[in-house]
MARLUM-57655 format. One record per residue (C-alpha): residue number from 1; residue in three letters; x, y, z. Coordinates in pm, 1 decimal. Example, Ala and Ser with C-alpha at 12.3 -4.5 7.8 and 13.67 -1.06 7.14 Angstrom:
! MARLUM-57655
1 | ALA | 1230.0 | -450.0 | 780.0
2 | SER | 1367.0 | -106.0 | 714.0
***
This chain:
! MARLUM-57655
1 | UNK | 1501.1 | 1011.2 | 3266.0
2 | UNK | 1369.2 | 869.6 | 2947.9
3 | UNK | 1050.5 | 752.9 | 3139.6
4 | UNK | 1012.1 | 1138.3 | 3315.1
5 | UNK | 1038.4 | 1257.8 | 2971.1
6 | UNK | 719.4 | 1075.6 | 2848.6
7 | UNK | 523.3 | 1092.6 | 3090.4
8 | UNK | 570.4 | 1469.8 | 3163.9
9 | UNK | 502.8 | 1518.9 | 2781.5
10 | UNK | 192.4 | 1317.6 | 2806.8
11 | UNK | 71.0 | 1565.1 | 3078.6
12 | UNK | 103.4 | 1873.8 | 2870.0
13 | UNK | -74.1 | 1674.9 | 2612.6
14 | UNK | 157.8 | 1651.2 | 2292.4
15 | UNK | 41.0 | 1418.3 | 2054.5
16 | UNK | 110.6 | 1107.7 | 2100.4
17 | UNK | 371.5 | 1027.2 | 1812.2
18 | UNK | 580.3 | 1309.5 | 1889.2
19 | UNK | 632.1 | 1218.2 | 2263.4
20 | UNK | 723.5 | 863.2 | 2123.3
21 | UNK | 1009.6 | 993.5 | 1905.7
22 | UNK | 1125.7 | 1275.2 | 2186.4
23 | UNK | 1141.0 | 990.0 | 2455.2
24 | UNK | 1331.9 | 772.1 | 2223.1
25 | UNK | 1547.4 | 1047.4 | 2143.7
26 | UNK | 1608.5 | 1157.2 | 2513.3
27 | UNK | 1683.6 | 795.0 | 2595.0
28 | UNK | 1974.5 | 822.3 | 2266.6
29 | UNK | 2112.6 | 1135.2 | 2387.6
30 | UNK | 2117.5 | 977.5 | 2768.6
31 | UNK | 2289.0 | 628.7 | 2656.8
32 | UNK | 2534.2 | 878.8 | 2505.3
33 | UNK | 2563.3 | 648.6 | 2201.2
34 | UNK | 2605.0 | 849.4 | 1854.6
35 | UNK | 2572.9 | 560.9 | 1645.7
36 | UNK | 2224.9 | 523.7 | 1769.8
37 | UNK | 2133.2 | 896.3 | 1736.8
38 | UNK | 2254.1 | 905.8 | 1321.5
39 | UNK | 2064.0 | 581.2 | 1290.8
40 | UNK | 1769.6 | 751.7 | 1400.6
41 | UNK | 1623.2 | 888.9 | 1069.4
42 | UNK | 1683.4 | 573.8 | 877.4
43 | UNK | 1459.2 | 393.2 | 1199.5
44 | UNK | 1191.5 | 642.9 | 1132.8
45 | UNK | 1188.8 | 547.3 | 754.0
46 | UNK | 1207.8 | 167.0 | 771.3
47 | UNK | 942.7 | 168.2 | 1039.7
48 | UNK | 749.9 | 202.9 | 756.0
49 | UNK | 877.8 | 23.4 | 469.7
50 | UNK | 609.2 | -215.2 | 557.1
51 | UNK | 362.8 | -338.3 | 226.3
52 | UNK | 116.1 | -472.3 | 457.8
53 | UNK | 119.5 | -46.0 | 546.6
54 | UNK | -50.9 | 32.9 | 227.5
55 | UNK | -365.3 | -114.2 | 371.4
56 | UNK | -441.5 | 153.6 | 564.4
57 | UNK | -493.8 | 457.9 | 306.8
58 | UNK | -715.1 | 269.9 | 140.6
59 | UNK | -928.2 | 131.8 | 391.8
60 | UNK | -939.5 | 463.9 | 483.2
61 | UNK | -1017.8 | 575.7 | 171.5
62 | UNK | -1305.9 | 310.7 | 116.8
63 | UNK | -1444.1 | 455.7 | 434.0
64 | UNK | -1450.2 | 829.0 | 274.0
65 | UNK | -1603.8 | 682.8 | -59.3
66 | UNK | -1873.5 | 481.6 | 137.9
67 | UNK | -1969.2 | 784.9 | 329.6
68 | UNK | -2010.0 | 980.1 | 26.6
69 | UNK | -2204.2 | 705.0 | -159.5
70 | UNK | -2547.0 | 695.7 | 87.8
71 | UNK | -2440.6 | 358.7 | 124.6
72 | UNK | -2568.7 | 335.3 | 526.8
73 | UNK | -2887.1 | 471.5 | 489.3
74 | UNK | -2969.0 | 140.3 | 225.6
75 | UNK | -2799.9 | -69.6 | 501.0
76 | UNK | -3032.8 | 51.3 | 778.3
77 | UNK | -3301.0 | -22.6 | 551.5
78 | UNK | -3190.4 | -333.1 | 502.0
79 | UNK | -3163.6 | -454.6 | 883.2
80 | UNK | -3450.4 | -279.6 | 960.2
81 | UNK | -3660.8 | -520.0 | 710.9
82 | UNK | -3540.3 | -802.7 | 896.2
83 | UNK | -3512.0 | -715.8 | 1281.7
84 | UNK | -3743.0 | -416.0 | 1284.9
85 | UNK | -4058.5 | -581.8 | 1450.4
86 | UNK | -3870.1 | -728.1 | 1721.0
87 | UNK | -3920.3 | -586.2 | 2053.3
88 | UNK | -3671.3 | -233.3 | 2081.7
89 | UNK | -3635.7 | -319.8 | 1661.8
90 | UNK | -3447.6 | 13.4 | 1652.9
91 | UNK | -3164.6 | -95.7 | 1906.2
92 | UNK | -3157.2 | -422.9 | 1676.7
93 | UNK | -3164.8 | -219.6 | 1392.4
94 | UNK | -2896.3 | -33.3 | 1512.4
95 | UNK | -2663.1 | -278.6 | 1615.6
96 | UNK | -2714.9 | -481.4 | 1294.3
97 | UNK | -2659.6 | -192.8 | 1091.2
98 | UNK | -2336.1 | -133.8 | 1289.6
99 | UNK | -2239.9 | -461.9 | 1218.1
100 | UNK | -2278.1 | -428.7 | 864.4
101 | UNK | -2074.6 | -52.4 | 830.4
102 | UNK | -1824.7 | -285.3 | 1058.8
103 | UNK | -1727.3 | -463.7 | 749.1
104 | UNK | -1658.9 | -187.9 | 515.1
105 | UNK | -1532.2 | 103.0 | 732.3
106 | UNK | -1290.7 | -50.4 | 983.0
107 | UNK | -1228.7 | 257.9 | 1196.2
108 | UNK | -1447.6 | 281.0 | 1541.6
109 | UNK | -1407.6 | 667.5 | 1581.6
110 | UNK | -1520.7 | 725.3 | 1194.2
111 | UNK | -1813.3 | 471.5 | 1215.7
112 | UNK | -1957.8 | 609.0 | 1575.9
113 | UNK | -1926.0 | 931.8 | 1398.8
114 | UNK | -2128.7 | 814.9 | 1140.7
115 | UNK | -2383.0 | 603.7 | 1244.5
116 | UNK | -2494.7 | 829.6 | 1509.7
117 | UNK | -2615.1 | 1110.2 | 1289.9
118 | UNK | -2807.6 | 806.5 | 1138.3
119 | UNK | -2954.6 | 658.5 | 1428.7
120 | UNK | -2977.9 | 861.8 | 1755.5
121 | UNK | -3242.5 | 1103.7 | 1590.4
122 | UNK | -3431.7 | 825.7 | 1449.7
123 | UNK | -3402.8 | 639.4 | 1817.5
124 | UNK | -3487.5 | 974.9 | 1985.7
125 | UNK | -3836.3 | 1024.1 | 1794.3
126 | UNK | -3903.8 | 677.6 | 1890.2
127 | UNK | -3932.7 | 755.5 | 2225.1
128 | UNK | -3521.5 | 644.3 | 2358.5
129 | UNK | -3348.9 | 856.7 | 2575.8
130 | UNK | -3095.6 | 1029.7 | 2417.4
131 | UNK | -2770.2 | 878.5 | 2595.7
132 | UNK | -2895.2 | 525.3 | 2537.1
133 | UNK | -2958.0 | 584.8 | 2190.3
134 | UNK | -2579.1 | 775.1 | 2167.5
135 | UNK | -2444.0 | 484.8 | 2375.2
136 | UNK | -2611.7 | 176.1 | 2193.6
137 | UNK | -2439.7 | 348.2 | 1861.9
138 | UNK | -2096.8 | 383.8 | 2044.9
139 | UNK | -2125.0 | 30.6 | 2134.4
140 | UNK | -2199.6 | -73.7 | 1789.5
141 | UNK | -1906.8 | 114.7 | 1656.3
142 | UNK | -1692.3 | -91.9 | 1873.9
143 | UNK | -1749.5 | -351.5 | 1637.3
144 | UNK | -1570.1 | -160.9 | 1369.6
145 | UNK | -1185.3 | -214.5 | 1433.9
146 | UNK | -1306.9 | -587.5 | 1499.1
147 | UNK | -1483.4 | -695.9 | 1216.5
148 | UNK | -1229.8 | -713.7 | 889.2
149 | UNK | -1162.3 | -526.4 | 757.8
150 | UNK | -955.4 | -298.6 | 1065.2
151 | UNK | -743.0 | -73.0 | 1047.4
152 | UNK | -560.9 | -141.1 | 1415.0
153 | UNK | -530.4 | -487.5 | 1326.2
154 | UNK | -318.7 | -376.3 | 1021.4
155 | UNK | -109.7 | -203.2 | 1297.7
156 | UNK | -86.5 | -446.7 | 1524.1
157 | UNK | 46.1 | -660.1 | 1245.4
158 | UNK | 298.5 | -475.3 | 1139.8
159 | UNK | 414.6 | -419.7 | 1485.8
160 | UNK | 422.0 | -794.3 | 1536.4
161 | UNK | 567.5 | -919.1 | 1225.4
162 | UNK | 279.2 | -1133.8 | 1136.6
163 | UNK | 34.3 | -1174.2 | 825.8
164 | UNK | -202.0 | -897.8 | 757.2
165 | UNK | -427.0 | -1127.4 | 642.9
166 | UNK | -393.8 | -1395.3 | 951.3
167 | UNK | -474.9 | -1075.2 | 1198.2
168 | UNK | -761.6 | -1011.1 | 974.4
169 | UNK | -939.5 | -1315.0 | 980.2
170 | UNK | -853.9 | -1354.5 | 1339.5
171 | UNK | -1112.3 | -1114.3 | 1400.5
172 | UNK | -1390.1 | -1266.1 | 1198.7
173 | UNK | -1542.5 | -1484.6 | 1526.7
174 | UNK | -1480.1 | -1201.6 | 1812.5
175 | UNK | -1656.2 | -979.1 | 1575.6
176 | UNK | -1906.5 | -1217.3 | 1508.4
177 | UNK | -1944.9 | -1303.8 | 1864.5
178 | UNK | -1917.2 | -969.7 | 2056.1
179 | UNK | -2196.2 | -854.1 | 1797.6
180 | UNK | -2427.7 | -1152.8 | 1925.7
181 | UNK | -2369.7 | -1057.3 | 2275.0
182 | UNK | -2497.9 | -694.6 | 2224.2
183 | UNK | -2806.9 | -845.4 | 2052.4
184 | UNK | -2890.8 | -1084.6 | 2290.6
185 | UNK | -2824.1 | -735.8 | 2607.8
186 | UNK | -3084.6 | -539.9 | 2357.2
187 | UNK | -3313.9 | -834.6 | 2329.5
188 | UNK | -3278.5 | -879.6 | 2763.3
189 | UNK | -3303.4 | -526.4 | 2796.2
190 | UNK | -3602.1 | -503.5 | 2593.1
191 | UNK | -3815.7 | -737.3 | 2746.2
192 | UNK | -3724.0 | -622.3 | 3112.0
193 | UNK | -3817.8 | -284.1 | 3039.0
194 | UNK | -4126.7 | -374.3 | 2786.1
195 | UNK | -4025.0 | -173.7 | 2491.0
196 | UNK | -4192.9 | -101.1 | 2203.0
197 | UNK | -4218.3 | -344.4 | 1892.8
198 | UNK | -4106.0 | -186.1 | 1562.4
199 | UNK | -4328.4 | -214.6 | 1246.6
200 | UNK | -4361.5 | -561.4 | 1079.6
201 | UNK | -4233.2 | -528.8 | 692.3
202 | UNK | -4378.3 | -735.8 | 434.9
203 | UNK | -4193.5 | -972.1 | 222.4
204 | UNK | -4164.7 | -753.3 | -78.6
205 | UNK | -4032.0 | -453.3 | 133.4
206 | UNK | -3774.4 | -702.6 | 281.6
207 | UNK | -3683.2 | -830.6 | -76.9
208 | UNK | -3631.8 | -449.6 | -216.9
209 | UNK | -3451.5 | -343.0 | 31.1
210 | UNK | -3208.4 | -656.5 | 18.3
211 | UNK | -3218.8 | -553.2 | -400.4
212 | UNK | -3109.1 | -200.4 | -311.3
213 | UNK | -2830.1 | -295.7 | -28.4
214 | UNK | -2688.6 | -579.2 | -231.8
215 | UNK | -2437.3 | -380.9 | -428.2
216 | UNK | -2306.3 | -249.6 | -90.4
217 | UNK | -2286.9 | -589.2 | 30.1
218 | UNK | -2058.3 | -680.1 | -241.7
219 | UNK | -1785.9 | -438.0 | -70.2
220 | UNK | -1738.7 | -664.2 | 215.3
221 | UNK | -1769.2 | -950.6 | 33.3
222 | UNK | -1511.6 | -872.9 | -229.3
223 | UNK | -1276.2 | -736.3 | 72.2
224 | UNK | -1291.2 | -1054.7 | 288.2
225 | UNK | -1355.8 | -1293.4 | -2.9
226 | UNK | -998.4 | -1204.1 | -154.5
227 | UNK | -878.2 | -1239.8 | 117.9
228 | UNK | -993.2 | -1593.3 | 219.5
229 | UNK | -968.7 | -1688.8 | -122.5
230 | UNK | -623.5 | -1612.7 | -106.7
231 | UNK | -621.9 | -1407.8 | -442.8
232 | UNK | -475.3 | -1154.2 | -340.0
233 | UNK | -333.0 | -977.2 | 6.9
234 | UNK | -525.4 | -760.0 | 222.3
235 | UNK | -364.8 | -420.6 | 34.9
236 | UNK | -454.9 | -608.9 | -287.7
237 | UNK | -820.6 | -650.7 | -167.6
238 | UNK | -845.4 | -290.8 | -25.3
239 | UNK | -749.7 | -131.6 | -336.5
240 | UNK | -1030.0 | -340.9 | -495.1
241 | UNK | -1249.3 | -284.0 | -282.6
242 | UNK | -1210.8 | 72.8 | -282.1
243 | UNK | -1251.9 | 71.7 | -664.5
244 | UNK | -1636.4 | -109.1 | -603.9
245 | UNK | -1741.6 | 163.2 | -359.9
246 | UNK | -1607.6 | 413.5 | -620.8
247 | UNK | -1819.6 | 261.0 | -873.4
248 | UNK | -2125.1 | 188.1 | -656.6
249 | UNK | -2117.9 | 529.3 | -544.5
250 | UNK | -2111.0 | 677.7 | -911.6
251 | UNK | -2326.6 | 475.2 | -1088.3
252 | UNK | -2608.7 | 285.9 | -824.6
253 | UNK | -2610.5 | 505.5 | -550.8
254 | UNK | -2517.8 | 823.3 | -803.3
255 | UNK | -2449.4 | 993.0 | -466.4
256 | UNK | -2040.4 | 1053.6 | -577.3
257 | UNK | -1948.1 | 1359.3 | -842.3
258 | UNK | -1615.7 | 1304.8 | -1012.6
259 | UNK | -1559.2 | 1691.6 | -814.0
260 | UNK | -1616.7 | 1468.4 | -519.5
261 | UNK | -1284.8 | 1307.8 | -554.2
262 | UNK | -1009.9 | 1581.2 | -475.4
263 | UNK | -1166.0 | 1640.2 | -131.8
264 | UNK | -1167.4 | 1284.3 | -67.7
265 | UNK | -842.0 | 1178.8 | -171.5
266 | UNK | -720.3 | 1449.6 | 61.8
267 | UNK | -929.6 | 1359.7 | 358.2
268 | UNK | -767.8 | 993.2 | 311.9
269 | UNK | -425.1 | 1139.1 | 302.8
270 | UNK | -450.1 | 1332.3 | 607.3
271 | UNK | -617.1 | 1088.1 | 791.4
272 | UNK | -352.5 | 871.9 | 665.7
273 | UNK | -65.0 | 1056.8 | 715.9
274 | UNK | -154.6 | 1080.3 | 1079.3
275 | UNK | -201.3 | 673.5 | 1150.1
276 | UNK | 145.1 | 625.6 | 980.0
277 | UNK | 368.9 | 879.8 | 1173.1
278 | UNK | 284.0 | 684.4 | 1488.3
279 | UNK | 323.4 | 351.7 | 1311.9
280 | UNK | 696.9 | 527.8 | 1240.8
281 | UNK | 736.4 | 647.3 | 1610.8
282 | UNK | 637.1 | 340.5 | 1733.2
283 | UNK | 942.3 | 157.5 | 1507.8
284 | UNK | 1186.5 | 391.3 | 1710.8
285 | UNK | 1019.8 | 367.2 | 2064.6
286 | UNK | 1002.6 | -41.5 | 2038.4
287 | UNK | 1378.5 | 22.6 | 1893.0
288 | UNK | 1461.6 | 181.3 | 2208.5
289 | UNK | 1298.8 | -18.7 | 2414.6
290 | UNK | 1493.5 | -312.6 | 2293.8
291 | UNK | 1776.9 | -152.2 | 2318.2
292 | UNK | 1710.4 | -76.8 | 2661.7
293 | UNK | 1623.4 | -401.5 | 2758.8
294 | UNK | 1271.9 | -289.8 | 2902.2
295 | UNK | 1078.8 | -659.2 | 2788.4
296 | UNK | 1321.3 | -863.1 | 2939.8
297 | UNK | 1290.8 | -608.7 | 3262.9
298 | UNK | 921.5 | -629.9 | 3200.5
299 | UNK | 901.1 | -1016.8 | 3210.2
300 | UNK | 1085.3 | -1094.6 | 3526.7
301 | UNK | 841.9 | -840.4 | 3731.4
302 | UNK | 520.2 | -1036.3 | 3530.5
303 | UNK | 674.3 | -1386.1 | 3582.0
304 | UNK | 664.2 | -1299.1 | 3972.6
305 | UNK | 306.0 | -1168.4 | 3957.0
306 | UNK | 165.9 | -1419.0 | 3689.4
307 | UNK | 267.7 | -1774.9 | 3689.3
308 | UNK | 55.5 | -1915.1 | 3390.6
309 | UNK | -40.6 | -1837.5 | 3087.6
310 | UNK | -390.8 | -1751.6 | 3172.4
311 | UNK | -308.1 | -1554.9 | 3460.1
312 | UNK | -88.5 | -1334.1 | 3258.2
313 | UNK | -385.0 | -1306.0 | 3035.2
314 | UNK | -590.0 | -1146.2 | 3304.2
315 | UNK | -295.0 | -973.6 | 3407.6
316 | UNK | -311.8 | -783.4 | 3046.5
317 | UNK | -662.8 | -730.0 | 3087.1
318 | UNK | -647.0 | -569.4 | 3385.0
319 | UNK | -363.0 | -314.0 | 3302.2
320 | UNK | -485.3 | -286.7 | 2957.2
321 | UNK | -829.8 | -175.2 | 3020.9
322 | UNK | -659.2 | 114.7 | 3238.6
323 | UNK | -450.0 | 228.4 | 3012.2
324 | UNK | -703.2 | 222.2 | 2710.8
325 | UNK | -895.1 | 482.4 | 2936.4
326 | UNK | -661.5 | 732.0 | 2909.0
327 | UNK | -497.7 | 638.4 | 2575.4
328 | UNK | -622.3 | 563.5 | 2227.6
329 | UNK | -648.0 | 249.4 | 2062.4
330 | UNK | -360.4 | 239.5 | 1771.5
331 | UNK | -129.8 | 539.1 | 1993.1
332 | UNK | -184.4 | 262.1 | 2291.5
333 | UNK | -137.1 | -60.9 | 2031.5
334 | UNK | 195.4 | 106.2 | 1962.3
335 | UNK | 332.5 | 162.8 | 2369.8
336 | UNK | 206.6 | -159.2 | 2469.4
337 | UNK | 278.9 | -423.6 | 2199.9
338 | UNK | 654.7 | -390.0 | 2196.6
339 | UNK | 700.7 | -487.3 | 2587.8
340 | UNK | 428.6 | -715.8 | 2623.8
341 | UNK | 433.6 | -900.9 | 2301.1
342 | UNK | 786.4 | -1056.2 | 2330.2
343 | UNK | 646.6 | -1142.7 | 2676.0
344 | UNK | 366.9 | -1343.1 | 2601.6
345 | UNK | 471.8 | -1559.0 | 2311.9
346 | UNK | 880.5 | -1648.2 | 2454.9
347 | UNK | 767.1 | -1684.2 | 2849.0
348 | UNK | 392.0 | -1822.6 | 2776.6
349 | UNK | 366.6 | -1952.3 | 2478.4
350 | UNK | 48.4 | -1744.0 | 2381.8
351 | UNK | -2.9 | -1755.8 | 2012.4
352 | UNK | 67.5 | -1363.6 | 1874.8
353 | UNK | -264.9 | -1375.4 | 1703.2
354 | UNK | -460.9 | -1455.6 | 1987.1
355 | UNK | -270.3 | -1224.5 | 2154.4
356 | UNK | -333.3 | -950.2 | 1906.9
357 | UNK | -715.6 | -1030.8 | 1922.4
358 | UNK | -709.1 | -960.2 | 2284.4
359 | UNK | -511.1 | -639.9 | 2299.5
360 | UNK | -650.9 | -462.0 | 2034.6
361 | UNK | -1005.3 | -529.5 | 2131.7
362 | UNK | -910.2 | -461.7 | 2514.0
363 | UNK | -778.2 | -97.6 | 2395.4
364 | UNK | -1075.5 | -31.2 | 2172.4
365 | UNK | -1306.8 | -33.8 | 2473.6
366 | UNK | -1096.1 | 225.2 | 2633.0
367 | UNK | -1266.8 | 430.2 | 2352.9
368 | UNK | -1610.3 | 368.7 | 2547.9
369 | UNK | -1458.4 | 417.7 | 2922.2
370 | UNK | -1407.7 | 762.1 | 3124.3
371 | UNK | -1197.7 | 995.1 | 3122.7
372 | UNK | -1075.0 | 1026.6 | 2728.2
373 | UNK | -1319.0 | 770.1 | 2603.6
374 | UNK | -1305.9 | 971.6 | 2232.1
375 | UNK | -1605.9 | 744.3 | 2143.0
376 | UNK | -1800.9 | 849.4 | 2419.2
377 | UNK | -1786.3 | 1192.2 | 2333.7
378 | UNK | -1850.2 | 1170.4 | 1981.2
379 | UNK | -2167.4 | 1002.4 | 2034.2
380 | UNK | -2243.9 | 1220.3 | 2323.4
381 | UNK | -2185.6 | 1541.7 | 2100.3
382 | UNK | -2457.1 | 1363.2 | 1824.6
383 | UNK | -2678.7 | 1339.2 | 2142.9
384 | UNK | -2635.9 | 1710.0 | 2320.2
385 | UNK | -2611.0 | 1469.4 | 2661.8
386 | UNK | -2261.2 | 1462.3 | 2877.6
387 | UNK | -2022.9 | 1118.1 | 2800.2
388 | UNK | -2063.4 | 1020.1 | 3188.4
389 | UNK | -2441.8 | 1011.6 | 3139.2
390 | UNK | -2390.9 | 800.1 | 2799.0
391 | UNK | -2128.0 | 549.2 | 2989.0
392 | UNK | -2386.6 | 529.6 | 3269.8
393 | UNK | -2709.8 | 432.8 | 3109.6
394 | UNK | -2481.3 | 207.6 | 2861.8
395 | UNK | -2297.2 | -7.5 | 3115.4
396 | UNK | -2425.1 | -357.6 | 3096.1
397 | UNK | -2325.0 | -301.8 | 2731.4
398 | UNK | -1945.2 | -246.3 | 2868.0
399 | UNK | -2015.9 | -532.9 | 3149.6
400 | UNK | -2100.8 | -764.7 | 2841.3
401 | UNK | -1821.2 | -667.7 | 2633.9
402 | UNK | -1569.4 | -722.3 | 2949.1
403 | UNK | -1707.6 | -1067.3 | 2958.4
404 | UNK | -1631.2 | -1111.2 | 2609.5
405 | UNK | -1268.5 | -1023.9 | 2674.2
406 | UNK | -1216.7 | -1277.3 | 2931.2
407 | UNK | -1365.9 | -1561.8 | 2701.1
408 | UNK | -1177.1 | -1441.8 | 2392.9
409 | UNK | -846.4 | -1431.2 | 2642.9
410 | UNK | -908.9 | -1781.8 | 2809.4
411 | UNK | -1035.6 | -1953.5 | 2500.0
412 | UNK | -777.0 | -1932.0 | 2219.2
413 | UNK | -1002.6 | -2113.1 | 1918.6
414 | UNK | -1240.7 | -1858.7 | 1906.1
415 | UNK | -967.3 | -1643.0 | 1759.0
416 | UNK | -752.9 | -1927.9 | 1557.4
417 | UNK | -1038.2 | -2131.7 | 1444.5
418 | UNK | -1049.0 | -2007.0 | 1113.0
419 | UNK | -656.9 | -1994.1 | 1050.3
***
């Protein structure tokens, strides 16, 4: 019943935290249990009595402040000064400039969103077609719920009961290395089809631009440095950092007004207020599901298909890649993580940051990948070309990244090396 409930609520298209607490409550008012159903409010509320939760407003909030504060266009200067002669320098550009955003924004959706109003014209005059250009951004904006800091990570943390910070760091190398992948697919890509070199820069161009991006830099750095450092948590260092790109924005960039603010602060709440009710429905769904006794259900149908540890990695993959194409990332964090979690680390022993690596990154690309694929469409909106046309000319990007997941899942030290 409970399972007829969801998914016929999924087909009329509710969103997704409301079909996660009417499921959960059809299941209570099918168990016929009224302790469970006057327990249900105070679920909804603790689900979120979480400090590791304030986290997200403000790297949401340092993502509003940074888009206010010019502070991309200075960082596409910057990696153009550097990789811009290279052959197809505005696909390295790109991609190096995503890289960069990556470390301040922390939301895929917001940064595709972003970076494509940046770069597909600029690609476009160049002489790219218009769905490589929207797909090469897309691809880079991947890179943004990856790269720390990351705002699904913060989720998937909370859902898990581990460290903020641990989940964070975690991401460092995948980031790191799913970012030199896409280089090196421009770089093949570029010599197979003989594109055009980009304009050498001299050394003082390269030096002034580095000048000009450096107080942007200092976001990142003051982000993942406190939390390294271990002077403070990963809220801690959010609020700070949101404070520099407040400061950068009013007074080097000058691109903020103190009128600026109100409009801000309530895009962040909104924005907000929308990640955290399905961090709260997914506290009463995984409730439920305990209750229900759908993990241990779960495991003895996986232990019959997978008998190691790595095949119930590629298991994960497998199913996970499907169901990130027609399900967000965070709304699909939240179904998946409290069956398959409990799974992984009491039957196989898989470490629940590696773990977390793997799922959250396998769900992002269903972002990229037909039929939903939000970030498809976003970029394909920037472009005026369909999504299916953007996923087409784009797919040895999503080959690459597939190959990344299947390292990242069969080699745990990329993603605890730095713990």
């Amino acid at each position: 019943m409970t399972l007829a409930a969801f998914l016929l609520l999924l087909a009329i298209g509710l969103p997704i935290g409301l079909i996660l607490c009417m499921a959960a409550l059809v299941f209570i008012l099918e168990s016929g249990n009224p302790l469970l159903l006057e327990s249900f409010p105070l679920k909804l509320f603790t689900s979120l009595d979480n400090f590791g939760l304030l986290a997200i407003p403000l790297f949401i909030l340092i993502g509003e402040l940074m888009n206010g504060a010019g502070i991309t266009q200075r960082l596409v200067r910057l990696a153009a000064g550097f990789v811009g002669a290279l052959r197809g320098g505005l696909a390295h550009i790109n991609l190096l400039a995503n890289m960069m955003v990556a470390s301040i924004l922390g939301s895929a959706t917001a940064q595709i969103a972003m970076m494509s109003r940046v770069m597909v014209p600029e690609m476009t005059r160049a002489g790219y077609s218009p769905a490589f250009a929207a797909g090469l951004t897309a691809y880079g904006g991947l890179l943004g719920p990856i790269i720390p800091p990351s705002i699904v990570f913060v989720v998937y943390a909370v859902l898990a009961q581990v460290a903020v910070r641990d989940m964070l760091i975690a991401g460092i190398l995948p980031g790191l290395m799913l970012t030199g992948l896409f280089i090196l697919t421009v770089a093949f890509l570029g010599w197979r089809q003989r594109w055009p070199r980009g304009e050498r820069t001299d050394r003082a161009t390269r030096l002034r631009a580095l000048r000009k991006a450096l107080p942007m830099l200092l976001i990142p750095l003051v982000i993942i440095g406190t939390i390294l450092g271990g002077y403070g948590s990963p809220t801690e260092a959010a609020a700070i950092g949101a404070v520099v790109a407040a400061l950068i924005g009013l007074f080097v960039t000058r691109s903020l007004k103190p009128g600026d603010f109100p409009a801000i602060l309530l895009r962040t709440g909104l924005n907000s207020a929308l990640v955290l009710f399905l961090v709260a429905a997914a506290g009463v769904f995984s409730w439920v599901l305990i209750f229900g006794e759908v993990p241990q259900r779960a495991a003895v149908w996986i232990q019959s298909v997978a008998t190691t540890p790595m095949g119930f990695m590629l298991l994960v993959l497998v199913v996970l890649l499907l169901v990130g194409t027609v399900i967000d990332g965070i709304p699909g964090l939240i179904m998946v993580v409290p069956i398959l979690l409990p799974i992984a680390t009491e039957v196989y022993g898989i470490h629940p940051l590696h773990f977390g690596v793997v799922v959250s990154i396998n769900l992002i690309l269903g972002l990229l990948s037909p039929p939903v694929g939000i970030g498809l469409y976003v970029a394909a909106s920037v472009s005026n070309v369909s999504a299916l046309q953007v996923f087409r000319v784009t797919l040895p990007f999503f080959a690459v990244a597939c190959v990344a997941l299947v390292i990242l899942a069969l080699v745990p030290w990329l993603s605890l090396a730095l713990l």
